[in-house]
C-alpha positions as CSV (number, residue, x, y, z in Angstrom):
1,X,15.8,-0.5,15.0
2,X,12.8,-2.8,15.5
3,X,12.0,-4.4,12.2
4,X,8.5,-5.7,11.9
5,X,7.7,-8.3,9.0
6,X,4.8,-10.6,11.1
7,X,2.2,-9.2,8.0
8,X,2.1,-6.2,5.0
9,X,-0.7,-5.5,7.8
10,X,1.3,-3.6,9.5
11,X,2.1,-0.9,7.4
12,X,1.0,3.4,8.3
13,X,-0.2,5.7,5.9
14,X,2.2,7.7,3.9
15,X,2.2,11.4,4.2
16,X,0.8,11.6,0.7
17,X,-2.5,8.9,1.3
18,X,-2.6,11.6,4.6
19,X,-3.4,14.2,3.1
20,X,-5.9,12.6,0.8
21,X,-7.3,11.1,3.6
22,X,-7.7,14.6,5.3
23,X,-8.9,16.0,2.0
24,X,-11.8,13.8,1.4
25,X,-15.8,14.7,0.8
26,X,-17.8,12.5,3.0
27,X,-21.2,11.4,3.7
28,X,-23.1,8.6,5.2
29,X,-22.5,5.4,3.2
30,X,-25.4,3.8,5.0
31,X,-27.4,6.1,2.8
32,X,-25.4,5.2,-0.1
33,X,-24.2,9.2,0.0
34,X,-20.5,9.3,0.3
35,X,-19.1,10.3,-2.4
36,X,-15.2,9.6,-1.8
37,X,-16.8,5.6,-0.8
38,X,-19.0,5.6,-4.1
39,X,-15.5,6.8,-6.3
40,X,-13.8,4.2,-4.9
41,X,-15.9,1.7,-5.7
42,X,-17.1,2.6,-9.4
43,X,-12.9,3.0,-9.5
44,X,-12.4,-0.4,-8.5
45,X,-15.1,-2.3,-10.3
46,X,-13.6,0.0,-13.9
47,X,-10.7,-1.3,-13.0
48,X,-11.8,-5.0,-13.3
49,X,-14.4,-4.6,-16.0
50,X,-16.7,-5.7,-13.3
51,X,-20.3,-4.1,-12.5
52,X,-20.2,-2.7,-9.2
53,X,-18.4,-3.2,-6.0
54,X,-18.8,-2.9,-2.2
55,X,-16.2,-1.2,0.2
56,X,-16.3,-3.2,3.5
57,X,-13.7,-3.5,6.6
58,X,-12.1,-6.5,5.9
59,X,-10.7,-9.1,3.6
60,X,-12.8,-11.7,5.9
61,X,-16.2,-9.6,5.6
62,X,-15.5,-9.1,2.1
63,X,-15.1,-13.0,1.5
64,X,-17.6,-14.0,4.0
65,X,-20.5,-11.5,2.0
66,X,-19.7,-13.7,-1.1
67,X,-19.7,-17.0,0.2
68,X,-23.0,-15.6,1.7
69,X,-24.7,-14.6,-1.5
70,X,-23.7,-17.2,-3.3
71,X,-24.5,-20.5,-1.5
72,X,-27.3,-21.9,0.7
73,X,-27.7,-23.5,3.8
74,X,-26.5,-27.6,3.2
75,X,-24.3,-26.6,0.3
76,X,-20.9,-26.7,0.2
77,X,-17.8,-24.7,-1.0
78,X,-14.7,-26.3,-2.9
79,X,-11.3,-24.5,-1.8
80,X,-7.9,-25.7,-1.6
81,X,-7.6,-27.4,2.6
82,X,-5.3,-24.1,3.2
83,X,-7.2,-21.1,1.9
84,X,-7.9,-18.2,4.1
85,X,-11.9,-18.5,4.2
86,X,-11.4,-21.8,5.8
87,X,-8.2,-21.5,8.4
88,X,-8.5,-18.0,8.9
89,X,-11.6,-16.8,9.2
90,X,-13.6,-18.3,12.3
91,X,-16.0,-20.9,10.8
92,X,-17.7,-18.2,8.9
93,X,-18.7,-20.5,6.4
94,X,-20.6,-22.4,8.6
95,X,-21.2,-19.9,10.7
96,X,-22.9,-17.4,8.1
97,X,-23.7,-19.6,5.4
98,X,-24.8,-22.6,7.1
99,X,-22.5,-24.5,4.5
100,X,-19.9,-26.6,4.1
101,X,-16.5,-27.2,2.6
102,X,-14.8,-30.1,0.1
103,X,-10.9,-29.4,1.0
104,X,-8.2,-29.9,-1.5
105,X,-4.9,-30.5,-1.6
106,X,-3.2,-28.3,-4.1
107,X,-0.1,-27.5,-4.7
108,X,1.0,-25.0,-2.8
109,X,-2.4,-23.5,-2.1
110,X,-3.3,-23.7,-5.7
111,X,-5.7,-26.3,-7.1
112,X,-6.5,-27.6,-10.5
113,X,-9.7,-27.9,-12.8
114,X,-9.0,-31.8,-12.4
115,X,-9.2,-31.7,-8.7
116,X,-12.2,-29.4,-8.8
117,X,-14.1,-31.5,-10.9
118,X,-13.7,-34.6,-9.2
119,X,-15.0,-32.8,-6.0
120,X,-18.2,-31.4,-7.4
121,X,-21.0,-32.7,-5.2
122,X,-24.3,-35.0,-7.0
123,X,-26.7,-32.8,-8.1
124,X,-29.5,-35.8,-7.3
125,X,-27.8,-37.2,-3.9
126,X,-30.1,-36.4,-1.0
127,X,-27.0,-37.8,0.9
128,X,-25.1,-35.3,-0.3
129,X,-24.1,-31.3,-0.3
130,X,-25.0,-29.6,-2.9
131,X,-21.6,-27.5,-4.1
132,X,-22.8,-24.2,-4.8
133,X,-19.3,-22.4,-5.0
134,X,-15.7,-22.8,-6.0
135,X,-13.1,-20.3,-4.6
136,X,-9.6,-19.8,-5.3
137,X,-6.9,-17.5,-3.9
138,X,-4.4,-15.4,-5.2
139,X,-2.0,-15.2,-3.7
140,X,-1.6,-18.1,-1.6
141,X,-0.8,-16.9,1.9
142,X,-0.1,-20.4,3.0
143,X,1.9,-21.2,0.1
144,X,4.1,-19.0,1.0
145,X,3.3,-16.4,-1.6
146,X,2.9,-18.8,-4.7
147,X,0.4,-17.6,-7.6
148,X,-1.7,-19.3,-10.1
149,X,-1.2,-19.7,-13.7
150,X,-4.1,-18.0,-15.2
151,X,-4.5,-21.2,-18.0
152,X,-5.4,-23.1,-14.9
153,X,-7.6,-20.9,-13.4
154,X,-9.5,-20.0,-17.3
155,X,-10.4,-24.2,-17.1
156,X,-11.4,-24.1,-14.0
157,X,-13.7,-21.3,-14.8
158,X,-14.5,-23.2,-18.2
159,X,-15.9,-26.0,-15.5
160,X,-17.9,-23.8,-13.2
161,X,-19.5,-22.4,-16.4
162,X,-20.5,-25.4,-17.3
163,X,-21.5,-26.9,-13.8
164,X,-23.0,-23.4,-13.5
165,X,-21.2,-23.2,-10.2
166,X,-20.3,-19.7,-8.9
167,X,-16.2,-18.9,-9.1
168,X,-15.2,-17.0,-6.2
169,X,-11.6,-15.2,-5.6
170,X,-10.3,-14.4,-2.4
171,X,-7.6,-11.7,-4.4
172,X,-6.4,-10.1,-0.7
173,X,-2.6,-10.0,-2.5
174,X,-4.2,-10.3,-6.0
175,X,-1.8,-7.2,-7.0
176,X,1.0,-9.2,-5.8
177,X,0.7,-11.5,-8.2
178,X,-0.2,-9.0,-11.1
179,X,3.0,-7.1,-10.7
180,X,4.8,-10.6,-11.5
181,X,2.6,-11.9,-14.2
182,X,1.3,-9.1,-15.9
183,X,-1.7,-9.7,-16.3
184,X,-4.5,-7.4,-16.1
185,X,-7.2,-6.7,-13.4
186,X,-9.4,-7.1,-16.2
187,X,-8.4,-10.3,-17.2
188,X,-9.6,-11.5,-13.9
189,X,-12.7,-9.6,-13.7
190,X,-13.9,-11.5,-16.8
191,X,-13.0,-15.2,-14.7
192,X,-14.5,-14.8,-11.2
193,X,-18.8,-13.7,-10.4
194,X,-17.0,-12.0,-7.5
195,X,-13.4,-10.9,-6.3
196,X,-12.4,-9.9,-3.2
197,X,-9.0,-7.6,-3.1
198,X,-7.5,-5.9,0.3
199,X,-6.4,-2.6,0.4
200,X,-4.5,-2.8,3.6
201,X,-2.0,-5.8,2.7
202,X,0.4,-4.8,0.4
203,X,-1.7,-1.4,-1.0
204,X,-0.4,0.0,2.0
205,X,-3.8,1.8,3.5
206,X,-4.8,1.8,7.3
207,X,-7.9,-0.1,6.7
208,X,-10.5,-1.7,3.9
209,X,-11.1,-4.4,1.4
210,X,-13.4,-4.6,-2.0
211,X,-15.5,-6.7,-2.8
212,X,-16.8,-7.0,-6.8
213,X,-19.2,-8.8,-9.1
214,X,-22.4,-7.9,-10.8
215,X,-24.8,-5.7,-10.0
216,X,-27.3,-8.1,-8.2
217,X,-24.3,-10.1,-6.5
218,X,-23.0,-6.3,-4.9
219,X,-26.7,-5.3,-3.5
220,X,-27.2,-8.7,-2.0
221,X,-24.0,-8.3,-0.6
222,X,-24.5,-5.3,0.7
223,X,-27.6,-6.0,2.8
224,X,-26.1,-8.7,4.5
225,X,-23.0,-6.5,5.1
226,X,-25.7,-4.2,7.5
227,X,-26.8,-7.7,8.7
228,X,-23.0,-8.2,9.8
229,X,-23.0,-4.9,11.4
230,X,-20.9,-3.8,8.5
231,X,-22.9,-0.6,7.7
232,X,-20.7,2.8,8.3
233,X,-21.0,6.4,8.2
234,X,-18.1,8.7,6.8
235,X,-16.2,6.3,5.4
236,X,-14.7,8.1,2.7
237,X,-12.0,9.3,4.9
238,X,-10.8,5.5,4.5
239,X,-11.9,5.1,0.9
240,X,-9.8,8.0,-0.3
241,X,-6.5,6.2,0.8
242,X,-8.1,3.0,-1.3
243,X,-8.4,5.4,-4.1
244,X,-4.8,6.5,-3.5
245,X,-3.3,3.4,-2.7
246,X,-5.0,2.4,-6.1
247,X,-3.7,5.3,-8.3
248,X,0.2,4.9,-6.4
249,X,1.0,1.6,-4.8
250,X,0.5,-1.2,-7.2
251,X,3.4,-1.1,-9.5
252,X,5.7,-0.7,-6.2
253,X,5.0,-4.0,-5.2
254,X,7.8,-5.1,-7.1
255,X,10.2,-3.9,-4.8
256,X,8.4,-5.8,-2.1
257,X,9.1,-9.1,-3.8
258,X,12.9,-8.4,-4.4
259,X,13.1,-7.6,-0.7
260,X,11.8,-10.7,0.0
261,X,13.9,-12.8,-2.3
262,X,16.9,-11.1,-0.3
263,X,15.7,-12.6,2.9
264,X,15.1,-16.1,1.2
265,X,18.5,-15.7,0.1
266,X,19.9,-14.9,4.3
267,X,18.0,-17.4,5.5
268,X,18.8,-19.7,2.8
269,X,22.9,-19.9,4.2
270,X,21.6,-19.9,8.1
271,X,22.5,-23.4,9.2
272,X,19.4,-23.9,11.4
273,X,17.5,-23.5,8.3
274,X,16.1,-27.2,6.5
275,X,14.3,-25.6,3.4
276,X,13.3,-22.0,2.4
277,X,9.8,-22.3,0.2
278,X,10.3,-20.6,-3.4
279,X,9.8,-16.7,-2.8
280,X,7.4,-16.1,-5.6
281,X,6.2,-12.3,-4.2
282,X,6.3,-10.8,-0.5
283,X,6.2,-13.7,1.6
284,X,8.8,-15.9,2.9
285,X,8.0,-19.1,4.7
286,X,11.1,-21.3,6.4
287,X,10.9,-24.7,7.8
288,X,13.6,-24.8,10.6
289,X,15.6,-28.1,11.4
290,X,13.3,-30.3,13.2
291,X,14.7,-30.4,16.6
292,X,14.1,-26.2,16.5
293,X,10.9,-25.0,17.8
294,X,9.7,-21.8,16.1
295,X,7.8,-20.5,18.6
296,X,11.3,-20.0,20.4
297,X,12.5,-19.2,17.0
298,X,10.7,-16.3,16.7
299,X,11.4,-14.9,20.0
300,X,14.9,-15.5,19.3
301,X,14.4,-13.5,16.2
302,X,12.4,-11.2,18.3
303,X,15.3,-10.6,21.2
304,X,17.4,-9.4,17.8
305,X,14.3,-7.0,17.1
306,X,13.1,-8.5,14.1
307,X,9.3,-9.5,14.7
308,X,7.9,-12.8,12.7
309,X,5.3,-14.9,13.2
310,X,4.9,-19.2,13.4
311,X,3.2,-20.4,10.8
312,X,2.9,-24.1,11.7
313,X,5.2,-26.8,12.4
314,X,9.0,-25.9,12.4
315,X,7.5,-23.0,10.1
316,X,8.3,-19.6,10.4
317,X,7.0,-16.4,8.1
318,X,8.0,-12.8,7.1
319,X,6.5,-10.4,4.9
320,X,7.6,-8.1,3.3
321,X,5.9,-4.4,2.9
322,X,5.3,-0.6,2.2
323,X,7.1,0.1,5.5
324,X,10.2,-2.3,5.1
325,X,13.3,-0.4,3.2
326,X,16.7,-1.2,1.7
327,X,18.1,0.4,4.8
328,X,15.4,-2.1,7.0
329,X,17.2,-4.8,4.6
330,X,21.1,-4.2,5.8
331,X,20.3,-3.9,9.0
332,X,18.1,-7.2,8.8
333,X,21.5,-8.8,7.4
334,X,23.3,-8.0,10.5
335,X,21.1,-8.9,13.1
336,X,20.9,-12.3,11.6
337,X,24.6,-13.2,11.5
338,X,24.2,-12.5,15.0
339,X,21.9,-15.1,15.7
């Protein structure tokens, strides 16, 4: 048994979000015609109490549109030094929005109104960038999984209000973090001009991300997602499983986090093992002892057939998913005490 935690990317379909799939009434979303695309997005943006939203490819298009619409050229964006749109996503802030970035170092992924503030560009420096967007993420994929408390995040958006600075939220695992808080997606909707949330993390479907805001923030958007290339036909063979992943795999997600504090706790008693980072949802970062590479690490891991990915330094990461069981779980047990 080959079990596969490098990402909740991984995951296949169900036989259920199948047969949705297969059942869907498709047209040409180019033309805005697609009906099973156009549910899924008025779905979505109901769902947030936001106006309108955009069904893309990915989680970095999805960003990368809003960073987009919302800056310009010599501007600059405020995000924590390890969020996704800057490590992760190929210099598409520069690349696409000719801007730049003010990095911050927050605690585990997650910065504060304080830090923000003191890293808002000049309005009247010609020396300077102009900061024309704050994003956040939740959850923090380099922070092993950690989430924000929503206090923070309402004075940060108290700051951007009143900066009148554009508050962006890279949500790809936003659902993670709802499960465990209980908070609302409307609760966020009413924080953020525009949220980004992936349907093929955690929500379990084959491809897809959102992204939502207002009306005039979703039809900008959308142009330069044909720019992009980003423009597609019958889509709503895809959008269905959003719909259904939507309706059916949210309040699961739970069992994805207990999962994952069972492998904190393995790894936790493995001597080779310096510090496991708190498992807040579905992701589970080590730091090996420091004479123990983990690119060798995880080959070792992978000789035992359990597949995980380096994730820096002495760092080595597994997430849990859709696909990964109770019986994935004991046999996970054995093949470590083998190691």
């Amino acid at each position: 048994m080959t079990i596969d935690l490098r990402s909740d990317t991984i995951t296949k379909p169900t036989k259920a979000m199948m047969e949705a799939m297969w059942e869907a009434n498709v047209g040409d979303d180019v033309f805005g015609d697609d009906p099973t695309v156009n549910a899924l997005q008025e779905k979505a943006a109901r769902m947030f109490g936001m106006e309108d939203a955009l069904f893309c490819p990915s989680g970095t298009m999805t960003n990368q549109l809003a960073i987009r619409v919302h800056t310009q050229p010599g501007s600059d964006v405020i995000c924590d030094k390890y969020s996704h749109i800057y490590l992760y996503e190929g210099g598409g802030i520069m690349l696409n929005s000719l801007s730049s970035v003010k990095l911050l170092d927050g605690n585990r992924g997650r910065v504060t109104a304080a830090q923000v503030e003191e890293s808002i560009s000049p309005e009247n420096d010609i020396h300077s960038t102009c900061t024309r967007l704050v994003s956040l993420e939740n959850t923090m994929n380099k922070g092993g999984g950690a989430y924000y408390d929503i206090n923070e995040i309402k004075a940060i958006r108290q700051l951007c209000w009143d900066r009148k600075i554009p508050l962006h939220l890279d949500g790809a695992r936003l659902f993670n973090a709802l499960v465990e808080t209980g908070e609302t997606p409307e609760q966020y909707g009413q924080l953020f001009d525009s949220i980004s949330i992936c349907l093929s993390k955690g929500l379990g479907c084959p491809v897809g991300s959102l992204l939502l805001g207002s009306k005039q923030t979703i039809a900008n958007a959308r142009r330069f997602r044909k720019v992009m290339g980003g423009g597609w036909r019958q889509a709503g063979f895809l959008a269905a499983a959003g719909i259904y992943a939507l309706d059916n795999h949210i309040n699961r997600l739970s069992e994805d986090h207990l999962r994952a504090r069972a492998i904190g706790e393995i790894f936790g008693k493995r001597p080779e093992i310096e510090e496991v980072f708190p498992v807040d949802t579905n992701i589970v970062i080590v730091r090996l002892q420091g004479n123990i590479s983990e690119k060798e690490y995880v080959q070792k891991l992978a000789d035992k057939g359990i597949l995980a990915v380096s994730f820096g330094k002495n760092l080595v990461r597994f997430v849990t998913h859709l696909d990964f069981t109770d019986d994935h779980l004991e046999a996970m047990k054995s093949k470590v005490s083998g190691l």
